[in-house]
N, C-alpha and C positions, 0 to 999 in steps of 0.2 A: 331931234327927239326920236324918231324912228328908228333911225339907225343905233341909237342908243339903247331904245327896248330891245331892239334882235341882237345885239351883244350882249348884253343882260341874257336873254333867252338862252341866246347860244352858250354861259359861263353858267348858268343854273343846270343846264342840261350834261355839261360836260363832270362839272363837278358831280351831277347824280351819278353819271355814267361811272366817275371813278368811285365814287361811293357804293354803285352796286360790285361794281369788282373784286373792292376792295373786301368787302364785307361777303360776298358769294365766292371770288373767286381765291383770292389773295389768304386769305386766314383760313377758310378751309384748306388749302393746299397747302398752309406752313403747320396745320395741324395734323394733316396728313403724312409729312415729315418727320413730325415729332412720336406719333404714333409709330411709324414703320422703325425708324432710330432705337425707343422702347420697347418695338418687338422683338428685332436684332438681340438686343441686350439682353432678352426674358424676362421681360419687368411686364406684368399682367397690369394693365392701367384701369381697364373698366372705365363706365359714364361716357361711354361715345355719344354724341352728338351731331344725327347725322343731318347735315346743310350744306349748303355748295350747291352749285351749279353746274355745265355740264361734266354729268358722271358724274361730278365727286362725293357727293351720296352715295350712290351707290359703291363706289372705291370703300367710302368710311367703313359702309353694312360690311362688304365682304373684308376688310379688317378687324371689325367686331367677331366676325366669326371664326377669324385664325386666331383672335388671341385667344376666344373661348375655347375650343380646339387644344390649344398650346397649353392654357392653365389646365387641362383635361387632363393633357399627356404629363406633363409635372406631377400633377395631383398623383398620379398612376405609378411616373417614377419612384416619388417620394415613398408611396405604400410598398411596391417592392422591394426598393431599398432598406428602407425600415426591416421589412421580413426579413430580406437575406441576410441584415449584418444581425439579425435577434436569432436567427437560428445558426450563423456562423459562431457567434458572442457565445451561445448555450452548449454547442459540441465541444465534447472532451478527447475526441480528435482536434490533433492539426491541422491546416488547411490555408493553401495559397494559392493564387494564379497569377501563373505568370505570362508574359508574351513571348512574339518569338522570339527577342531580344534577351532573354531571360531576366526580364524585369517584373520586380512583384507589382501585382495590381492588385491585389486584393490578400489580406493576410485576417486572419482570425487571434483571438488571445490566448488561444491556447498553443501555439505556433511558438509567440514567445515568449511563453513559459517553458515546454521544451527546451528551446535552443538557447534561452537567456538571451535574447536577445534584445539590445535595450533599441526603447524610442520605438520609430512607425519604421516596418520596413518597408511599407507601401512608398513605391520610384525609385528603389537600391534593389542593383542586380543582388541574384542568390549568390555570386561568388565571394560577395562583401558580407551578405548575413549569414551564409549556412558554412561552414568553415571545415566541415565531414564530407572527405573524395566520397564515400560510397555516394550517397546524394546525388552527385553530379553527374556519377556513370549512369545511373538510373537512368535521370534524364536524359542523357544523350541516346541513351538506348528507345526512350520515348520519343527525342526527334526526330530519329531514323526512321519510323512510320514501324516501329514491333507494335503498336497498340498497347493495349492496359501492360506496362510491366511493373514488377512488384521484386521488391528486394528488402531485406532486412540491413537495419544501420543501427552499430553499436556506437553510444556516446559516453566517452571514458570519461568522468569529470576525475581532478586527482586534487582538488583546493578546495575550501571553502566547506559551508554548511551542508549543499548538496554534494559533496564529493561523494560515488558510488558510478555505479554502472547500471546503462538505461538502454534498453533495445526497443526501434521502434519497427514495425514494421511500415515502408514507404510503396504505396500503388499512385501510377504516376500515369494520367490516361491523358492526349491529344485533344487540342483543342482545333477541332477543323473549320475553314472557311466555306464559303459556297463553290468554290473553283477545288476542294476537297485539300486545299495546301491546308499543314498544322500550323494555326494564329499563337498557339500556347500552350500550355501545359494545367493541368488542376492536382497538384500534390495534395496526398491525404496520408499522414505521418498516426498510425495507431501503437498506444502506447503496451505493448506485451510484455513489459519488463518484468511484473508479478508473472507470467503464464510462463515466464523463463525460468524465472526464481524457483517456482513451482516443479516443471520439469528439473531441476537439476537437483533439487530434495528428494521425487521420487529416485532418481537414477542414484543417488547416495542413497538409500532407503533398500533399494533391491540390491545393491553391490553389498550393504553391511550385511544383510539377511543373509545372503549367499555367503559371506566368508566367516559369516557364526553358524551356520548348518554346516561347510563345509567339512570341517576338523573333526565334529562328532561325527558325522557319516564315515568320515575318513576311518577315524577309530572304528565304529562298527563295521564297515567292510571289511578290516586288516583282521579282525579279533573273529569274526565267523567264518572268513578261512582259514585261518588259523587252526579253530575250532571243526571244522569238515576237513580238515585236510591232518588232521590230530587225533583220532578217533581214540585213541588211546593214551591218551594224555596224563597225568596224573593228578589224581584227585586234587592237592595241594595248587598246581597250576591252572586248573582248572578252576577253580573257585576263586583266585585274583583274575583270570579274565574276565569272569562274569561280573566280577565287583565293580572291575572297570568298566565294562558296559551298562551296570546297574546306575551307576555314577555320572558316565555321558548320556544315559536315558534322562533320566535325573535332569539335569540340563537342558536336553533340549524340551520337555516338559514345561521346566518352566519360562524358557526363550518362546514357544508359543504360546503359553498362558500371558506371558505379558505381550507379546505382539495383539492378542487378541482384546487384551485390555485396554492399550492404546490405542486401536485402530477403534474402538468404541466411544472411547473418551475425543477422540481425536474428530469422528462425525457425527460429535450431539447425540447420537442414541442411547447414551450412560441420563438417566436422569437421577437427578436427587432426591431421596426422601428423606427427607429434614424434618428432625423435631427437636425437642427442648434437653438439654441436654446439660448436665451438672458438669464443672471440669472436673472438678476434683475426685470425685468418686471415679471419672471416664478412666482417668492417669492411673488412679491406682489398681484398676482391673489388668492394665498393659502392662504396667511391671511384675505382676504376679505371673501374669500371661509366660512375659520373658525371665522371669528370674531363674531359673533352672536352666535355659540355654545360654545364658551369662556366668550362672556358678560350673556347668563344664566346660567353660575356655579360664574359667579360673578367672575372671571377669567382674565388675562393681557394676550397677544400675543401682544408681540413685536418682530421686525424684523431687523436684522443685515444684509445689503444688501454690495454687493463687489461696494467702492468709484468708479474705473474703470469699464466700461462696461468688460465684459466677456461675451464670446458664447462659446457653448459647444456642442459637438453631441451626443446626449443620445434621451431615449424613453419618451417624455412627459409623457404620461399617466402611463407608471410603473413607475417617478418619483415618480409623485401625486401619486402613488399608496404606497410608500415609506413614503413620507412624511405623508399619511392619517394614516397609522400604530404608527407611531413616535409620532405625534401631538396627536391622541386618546389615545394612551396611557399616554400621559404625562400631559392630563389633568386628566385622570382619577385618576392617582396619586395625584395630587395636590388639595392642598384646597383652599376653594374661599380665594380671596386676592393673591392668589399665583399671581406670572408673568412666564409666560414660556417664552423661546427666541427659535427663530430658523434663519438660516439664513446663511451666510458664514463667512471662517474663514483667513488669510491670506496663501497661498500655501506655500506649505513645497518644491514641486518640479513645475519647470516653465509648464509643460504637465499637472495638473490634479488641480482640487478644489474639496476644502475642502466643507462642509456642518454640520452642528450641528443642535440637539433638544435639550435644557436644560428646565429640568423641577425642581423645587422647590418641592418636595416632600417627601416623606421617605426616600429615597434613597434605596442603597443594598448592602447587606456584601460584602466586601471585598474576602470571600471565596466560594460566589456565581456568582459574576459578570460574572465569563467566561463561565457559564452556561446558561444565557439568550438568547442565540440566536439558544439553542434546542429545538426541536417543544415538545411540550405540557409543557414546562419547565415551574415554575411559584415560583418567590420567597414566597409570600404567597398567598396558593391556596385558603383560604376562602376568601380573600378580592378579589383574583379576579373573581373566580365566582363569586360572589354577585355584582363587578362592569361588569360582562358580556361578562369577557374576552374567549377568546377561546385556549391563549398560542399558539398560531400559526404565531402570526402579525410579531415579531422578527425572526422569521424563514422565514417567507416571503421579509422582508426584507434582510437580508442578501443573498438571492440568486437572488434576484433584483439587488443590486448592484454588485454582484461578475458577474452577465449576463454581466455586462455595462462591467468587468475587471477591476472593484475599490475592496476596502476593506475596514471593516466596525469595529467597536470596539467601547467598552464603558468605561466610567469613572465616579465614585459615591462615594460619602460617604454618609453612612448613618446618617438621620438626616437634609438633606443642599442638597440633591438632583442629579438627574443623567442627564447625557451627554452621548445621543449616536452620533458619529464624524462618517462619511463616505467620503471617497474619490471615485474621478470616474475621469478617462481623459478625456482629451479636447475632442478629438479626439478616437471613438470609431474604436476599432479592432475587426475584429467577429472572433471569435472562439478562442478568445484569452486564458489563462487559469486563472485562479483567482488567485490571489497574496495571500500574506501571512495576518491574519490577523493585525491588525493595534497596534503598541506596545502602550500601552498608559502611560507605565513608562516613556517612552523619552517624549511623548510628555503632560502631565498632567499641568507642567506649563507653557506652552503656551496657553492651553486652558484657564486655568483661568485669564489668563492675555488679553485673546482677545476679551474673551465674557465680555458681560460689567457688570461694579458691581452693576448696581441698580436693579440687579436679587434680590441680596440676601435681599436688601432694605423690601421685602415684606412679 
């Protein structure tokens, strides 16, 4: 019996013994396992439960506190990440980084919109996505340790909806380590294509100016030495010089009068004073205006007035100032017997009217027309200097009616003569923004079905 209780004793004792291990030693440390495995991984567990015996309490606390720690560092990550890809996402610059490998590591969306470039190129070398040598030099120029360099890259597109030409300009600065070797590159692609476009309007702007003062200057320098160097000249020759300089005066007068009008129209300080305005009585003041400069070319103005009264809120006088571009040119075109019409035309929409000049003249190609309403543009440039033109009046008008928030287009065949159509609303908006221009495929037989046909009669 004895011996019996102490084997007893000793199998109660033994099994506590494994039961406290098991339960202190044993499952704490396979929990401790399972937490360090989850920490490895970056999986934040929370609900530690610190028990165990020796140490491993304390082992658990100080793992409670890396993981807290660790969801810190995440949380932190996460918030800058978030930043940089919200203020990457929002720049209308491009922007990549890549390693030293020339692998992108980070791209923005404006990168491929630039380059078109489909899908992530986040883990594709730039050889695969940017497909322009200039690019590349940059960069190499950038891993050679030059620091910031910067280079401009043209991108010909010649297909598709974007087909045009896009300059960016690229600054390509080093990515250093702590040992000061470069880890990468941070390209930042700004797009200058308008600041291109821009410069190369002015540089055609100053070259036109210069080669329409030229010729008149020319003539007045030839004609005053002439003139000093002729002292005795005869009265008869004398008076066709001065004619001719009265003539190229004449000219460049009104070359700066309209450059000066342009350039106003051109940066908003032209404003409109717009009031209510009848069409019909407006029309019939301008052909009186021109009827005497039409009957000495031996010339017709007739006038197509709206059946219904109509008012309209627009700027009488840059009307007229419209219409005196329109009406000068179209006589200048046409030869005596000609009839020119102007007048209105039936509305396409219940808010705006129409207005027309037809002129009976030569007309203009077909692969020029949508070039007349650019300044110094001139279908044939000797007939129109010799009739006195400046190639400005069509440019003036087109930013006179786009002021009002109309749009303006032409229709010609050569041969049988041109139609320039403007529309303008009833009712003016300021600061409205200019519409599109005016298609004149949809609308070409309307026009000639509205204007009348004893145009062509002449």
């Amino acid at each position: 019996m004895k011996g019996d209780l102490v084997s007893a004793l000793v199998l109660v004792s033994a099994l506590g013994a494994a039961g406290f291990i098991y339960a202190r030693v044993y499952i704490p440390l396979r929990r401790v396992r399972q937490l360090v495995r989850q920490l490895a991984e970056g999986k934040s567990q929370g609900g530690y439960v610190r028990s165990g015996a020796m140490g491993l309490r304390e082992i658990i606390t100080g793992l409670e506190q890396v993981d807290e720690r660790m969801e810190l560092l995440r949380v932190s990550a996460r918030q800058e990440g978030f930043g940089l890809k919200a203020i990457l996402s929002s720049m209308v610059e491009g922007v990549i980084i890549t390693d030293r490998d020339r692998v992108i590591r980070l791209a923005n969306q404006a990168f491929g919109r630039m380059f078109k470039v489909p899908g992530d190129p986040v883990g594709r070398r730039t050889f695969d996505v940017i497909l322009h040598a200039d690019v590349h030099v940059i960069m190499d120029r950038a891993f050679r340790g030059e620091g910031e360099t910067t280079g401009e890259v043209v991108v010909q597109e010649t297909i598709g909806v974007d087909a045009g030409r896009s300059v960016f300009l690229l600054n390509a600065s080093p990515l250093r380590g702590e040992d000061d070797e470069i880890q990468g590159l941070v390209l930042v692609f700004h797009d200058i294509t308008r600041i291109k476009q821009l410069e190369e309007v002015r540089r055609e702007f100053v070259a036109n100016v210069s080669h329409e003062l030229r010729t008149p200057l020319a003539i007045f320098h030839g004609y005053l030495e002439t003139l000093l160097h002729a002292p005795q000249m005869p009265q008869e020759e004398r008076t066709r010089v001065l004619q001719v300089l009265k003539r190229h005066s004449d000219r460049l007068n009104a070359l700066v009068d309209d450059l000066l009008t342009l350039a106003r129209l051109e940066s908003g300080r032209i404003r409109l004073e717009c009031v209510t305005v009848q069409i019909g009585p407006f029309l019939e003041r301008i052909r009186e205006d021109w009827r005497q400069t039409f009957e000495k070319k031996k010339c017709l103005l007739e006038l197509a007035t709206p059946v219904d009264p109509v008012l309209a809120e627009l700027d009488p006088l840059r009307l007229e100032q419209v219409f005196y571009n329109l009406l000068d040119n179209a006589l200048k075109y046409s030869d005596a017997g000609k009839t020119v019409v102007f007048g209105t035309l039936p509305p396409e929409e219940a808010d705006t009217v129409r207005f027309f000049v037809r002129d009976a003249g030569v007309g203009i190609p077909s692969d020029k027309i949508d070039n007349i309403f650019q300044r110094f543009y001139r279908v044939d440039r000797a007939r129109s200097r010799e009739l006195g033109g400046t190639g400005l009046g069509l440019a003036i008008v087109k930013h006179i009616v786009q002021l009002h928030g109309g749009s303006v287009g032409a229709e010609s065949e050569v041969g049988k003569g041109t139609t320039i159509l403007f529309q303008l609303p009833l009712q003016h908006q300021a600061d409205s923004p200019p519409p599109a221009e005016l298609d004149f495929g949809l609308a070409k037989n309307k026009l000639n079905d509205s204007i009348p046909d004893r145009l062509n009669q002449h």
